[in-house]
C-alpha positions in Angstrom: 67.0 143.8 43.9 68.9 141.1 42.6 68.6 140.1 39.1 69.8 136.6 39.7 67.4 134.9 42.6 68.6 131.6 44.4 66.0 128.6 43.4 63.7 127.4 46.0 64.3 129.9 48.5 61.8 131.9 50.0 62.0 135.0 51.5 60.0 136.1 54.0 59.3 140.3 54.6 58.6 141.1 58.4 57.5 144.8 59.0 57.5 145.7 62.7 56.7 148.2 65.0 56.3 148.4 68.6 55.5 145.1 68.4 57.5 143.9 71.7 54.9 141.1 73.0 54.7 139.5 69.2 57.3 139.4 67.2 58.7 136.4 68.8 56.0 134.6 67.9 56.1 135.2 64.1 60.0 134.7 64.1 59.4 131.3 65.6 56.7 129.9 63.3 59.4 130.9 60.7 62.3 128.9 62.3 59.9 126.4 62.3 59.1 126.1 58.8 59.8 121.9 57.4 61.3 124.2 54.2 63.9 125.5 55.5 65.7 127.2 52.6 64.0 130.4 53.9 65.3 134.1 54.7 63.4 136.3 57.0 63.9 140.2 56.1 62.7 141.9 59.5 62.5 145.9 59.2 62.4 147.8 62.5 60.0 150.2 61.8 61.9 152.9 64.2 60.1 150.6 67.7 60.0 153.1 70.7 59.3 149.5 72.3 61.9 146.8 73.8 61.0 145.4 70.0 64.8 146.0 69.0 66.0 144.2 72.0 63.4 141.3 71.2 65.1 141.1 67.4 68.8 141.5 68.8 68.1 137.9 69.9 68.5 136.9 67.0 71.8 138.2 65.7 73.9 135.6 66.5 75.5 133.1 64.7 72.8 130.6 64.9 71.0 132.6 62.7 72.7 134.8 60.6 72.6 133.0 57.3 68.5 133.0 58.0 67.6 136.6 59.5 69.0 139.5 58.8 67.6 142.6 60.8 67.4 146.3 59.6 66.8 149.0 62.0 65.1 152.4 60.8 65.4 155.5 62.6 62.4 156.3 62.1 59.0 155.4 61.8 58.5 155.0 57.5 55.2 153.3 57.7 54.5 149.7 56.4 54.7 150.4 52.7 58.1 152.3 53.5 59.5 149.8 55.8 58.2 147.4 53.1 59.8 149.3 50.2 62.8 149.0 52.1 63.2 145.6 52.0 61.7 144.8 48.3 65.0 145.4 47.2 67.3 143.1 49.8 65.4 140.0 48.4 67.4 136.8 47.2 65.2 134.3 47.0 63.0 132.9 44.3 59.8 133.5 46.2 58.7 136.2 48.4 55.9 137.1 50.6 55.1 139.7 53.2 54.2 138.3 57.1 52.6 140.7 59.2 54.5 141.3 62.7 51.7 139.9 64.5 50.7 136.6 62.5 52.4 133.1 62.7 52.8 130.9 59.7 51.7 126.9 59.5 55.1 124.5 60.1 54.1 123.3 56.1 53.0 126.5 54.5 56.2 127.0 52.1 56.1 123.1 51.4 52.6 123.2 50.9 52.6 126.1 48.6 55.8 125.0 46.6 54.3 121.6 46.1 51.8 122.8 43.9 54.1 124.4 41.6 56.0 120.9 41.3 52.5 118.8 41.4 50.5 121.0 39.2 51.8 123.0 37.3 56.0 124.7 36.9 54.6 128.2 35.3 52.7 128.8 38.3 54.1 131.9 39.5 52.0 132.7 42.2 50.3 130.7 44.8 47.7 131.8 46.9 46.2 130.3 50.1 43.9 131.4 52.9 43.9 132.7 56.6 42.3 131.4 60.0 40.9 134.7 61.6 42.2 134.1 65.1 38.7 136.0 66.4 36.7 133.6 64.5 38.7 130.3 64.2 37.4 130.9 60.0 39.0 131.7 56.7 39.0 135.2 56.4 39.4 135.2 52.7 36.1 134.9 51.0 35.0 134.5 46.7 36.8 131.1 46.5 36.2 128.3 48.0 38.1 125.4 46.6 41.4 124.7 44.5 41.6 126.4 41.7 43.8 128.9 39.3 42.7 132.0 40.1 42.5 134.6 36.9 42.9 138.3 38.1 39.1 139.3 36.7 38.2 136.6 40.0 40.7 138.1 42.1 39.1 141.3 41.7 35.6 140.6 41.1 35.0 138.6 43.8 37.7 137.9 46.4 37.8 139.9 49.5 38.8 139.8 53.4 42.7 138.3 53.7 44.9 135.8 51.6 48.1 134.8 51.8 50.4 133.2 49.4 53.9 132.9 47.8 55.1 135.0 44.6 57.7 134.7 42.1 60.2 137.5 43.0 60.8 138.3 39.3 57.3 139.6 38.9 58.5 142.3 41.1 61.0 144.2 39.2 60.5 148.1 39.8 56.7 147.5 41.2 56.9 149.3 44.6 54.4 150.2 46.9 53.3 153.8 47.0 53.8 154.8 50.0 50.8 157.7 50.0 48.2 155.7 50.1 47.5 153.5 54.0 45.5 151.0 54.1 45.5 150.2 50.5 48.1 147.6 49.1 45.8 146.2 46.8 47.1 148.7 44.6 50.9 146.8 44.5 49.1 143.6 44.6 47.1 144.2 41.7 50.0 145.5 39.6 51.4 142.0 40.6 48.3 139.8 40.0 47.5 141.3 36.7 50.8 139.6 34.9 50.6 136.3 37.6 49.9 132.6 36.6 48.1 132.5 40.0 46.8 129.6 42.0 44.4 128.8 45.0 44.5 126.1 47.4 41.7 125.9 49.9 43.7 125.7 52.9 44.5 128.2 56.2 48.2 128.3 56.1 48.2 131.7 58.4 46.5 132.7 61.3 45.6 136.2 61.3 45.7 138.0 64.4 42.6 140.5 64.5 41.4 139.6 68.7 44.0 142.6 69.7 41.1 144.4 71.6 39.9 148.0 70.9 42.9 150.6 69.2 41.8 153.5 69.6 44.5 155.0 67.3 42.3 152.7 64.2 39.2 154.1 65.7 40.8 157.8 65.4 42.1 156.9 61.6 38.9 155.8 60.6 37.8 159.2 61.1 40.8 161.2 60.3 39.4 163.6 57.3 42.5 164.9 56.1 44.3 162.1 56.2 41.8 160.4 54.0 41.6 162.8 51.6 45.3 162.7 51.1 44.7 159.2 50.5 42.3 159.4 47.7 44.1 162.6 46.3 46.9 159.8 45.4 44.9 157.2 45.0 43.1 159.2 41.9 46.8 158.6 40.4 46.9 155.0 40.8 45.4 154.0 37.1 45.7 150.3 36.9 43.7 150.2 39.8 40.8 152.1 38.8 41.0 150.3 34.8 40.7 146.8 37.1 37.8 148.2 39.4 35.8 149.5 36.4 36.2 146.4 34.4 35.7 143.8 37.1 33.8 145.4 40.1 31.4 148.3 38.9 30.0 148.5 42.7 33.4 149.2 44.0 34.7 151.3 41.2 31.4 153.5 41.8 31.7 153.0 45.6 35.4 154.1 45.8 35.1 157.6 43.7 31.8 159.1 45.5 34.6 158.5 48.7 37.2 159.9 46.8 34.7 162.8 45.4 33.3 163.8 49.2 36.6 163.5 50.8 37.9 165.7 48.4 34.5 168.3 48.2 34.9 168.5 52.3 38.8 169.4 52.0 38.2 171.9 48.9 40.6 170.1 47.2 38.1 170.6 43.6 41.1 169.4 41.7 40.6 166.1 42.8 36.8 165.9 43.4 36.7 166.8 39.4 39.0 163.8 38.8 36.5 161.6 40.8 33.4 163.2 39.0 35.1 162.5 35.3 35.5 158.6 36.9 32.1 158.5 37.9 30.9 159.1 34.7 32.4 156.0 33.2 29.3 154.5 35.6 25.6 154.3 35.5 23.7 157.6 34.8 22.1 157.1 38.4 25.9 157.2 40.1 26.9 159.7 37.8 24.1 162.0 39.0 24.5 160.9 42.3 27.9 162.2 42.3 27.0 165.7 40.8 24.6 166.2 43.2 27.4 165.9 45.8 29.3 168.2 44.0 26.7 171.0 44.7 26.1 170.1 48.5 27.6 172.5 50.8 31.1 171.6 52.8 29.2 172.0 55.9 27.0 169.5 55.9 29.1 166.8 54.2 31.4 167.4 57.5 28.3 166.9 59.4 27.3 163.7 57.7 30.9 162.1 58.1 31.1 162.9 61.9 28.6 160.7 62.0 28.2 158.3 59.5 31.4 156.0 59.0 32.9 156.3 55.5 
């Protein structure tokens, strides 16, 4: 990454795969942008689709001081294919659009105005989503302008934002690219040094009216996987320091996952880890958790065949 970051540019991380019948989209409501001093970082996530033929549009002189297209061999997962890119960024701003989301024409304008209007230390601005299922926000625990302290941001936002970032707050944060499904962990080391703001506004609509996936469905349920998650998840301490501060529920919540998934893989190692977090919580959780330390593997894989965890 650059140390030296040009001024009121913002860059814009694209992670794609298979993503054929989409991407067009989300690269067009980013050419469509009234900022325009914008780069678009697209990562090819190793597409087995026509999704590289799609993106080859857009090598052409038209558009190669605005796009710039990096095709992986492979597959490396979003937080890969996003660690990937982290680095390539030149602009003063960043933020991360999913490959099957479109942006508002004004969202960059909208959200670098209230930097200039409000406030110049503001290094991070965050807005919310329209849930294309719903036509709603999707972010919920704000619900007007504001700054936005991180003990909020962790004790009572949830669902999806969206927003802009000062690229400098970046430095060697990366995401870790053992955990899926959990970014909060990379967002959190980012929030808890940001001068963050809200605006009550849906400057991206958030594409969740795909239909049924059964390869979510099967994830959901994928034991192993899950417990690899929360074996590297234990790791993750910033995360767990927040959670335990701000949101008790979820801290407590979040280890009896991490304690089970780990008793039902016999990985005790990490169970114990859970079990010494759990007893930061109330003596009821605490116990709670010892008592599924004695349950047998057995029947904690019966009770997650059929009860969603």
């Amino acid at each position: 990454m650059q140390e030296a970051f040009i001024k009121g540019k913002v860059s814009v991380l694209v992670v794609t795969f298979n993503r054929s019948n989409m991407i067009h989209d989300t690269i067009e409501s980013l050419l469509n942008q009234t900022h325009q001093n914008i780069e678009i970082l697209i990562v090819d996530n190793g597409s087995t689709d026509d999704t590289a033929i799609v993106l080859d549009q857009y090598k052409t002189a038209e558009f190669e001081d605005k796009i710039k297209i990096y095709h992986l061999a492979e597959n490396r997962r979003w937080t890969g294919g996003a660690n990937f890119v982290l680095s390539k960024i030149s602009g003063e701003w960043f933020t991360v659009l999913d490959d099957d989301d479109t942006a508002h024409p004004a969202s960059f304008t909208t959200m670098l105005e209230v930097v200039e209007q409000i406030d110049p230390s503001i290094d991070a601005v965050t807005c919310n989503v329209i849930d294309s299922s719903t036509g709603k926000f999707a972010g919920r625990g704000v619900d007007k302008d504001q700054y936005l302290s991180f003990e909020h941001l962790v004790r009572y936002c949830s669902g999806e934002f969206w927003g802009i970032t000062r690229s400098s707050l970046i430095k060697n944060i990366r995401f870790n690219e053992s955990l899926i499904g959990l970014e909060d962990t990379f967002w959190y080391k980012i929030s808890a040094k940001a001068n963050r703001y809200y605006i009550h506004q849906g400057l991206r609509v958030w594409t969740t009216d795909h239909g049924s996936n059964m390869i979510t469905l099967q994830r959901r349920k994928d034991l192993t996987q899950k417990a690899k998650t929360y074996r590297e998840l234990a790791s993750e301490e910033l995360y767990w320091d927040s959670l335990a501060k701000y949101h008790p529920r979820k801290f407590s919540s979040k280890c009896i996952k991490g304690l089970l998934y780990s008793k039902m893989t016999n990985d005790s190692e990490t169970a114990t880890k859970y079990l010494n977090k759990l007893s930061q919580s109330s003596s009821i959780v605490s116990l709670a958790g010892k008592a599924s330390m004695a349950m047998p593997r057995s029947l904690l894989r019966t009770l997650f065949s059929l009860i969603p965890l």
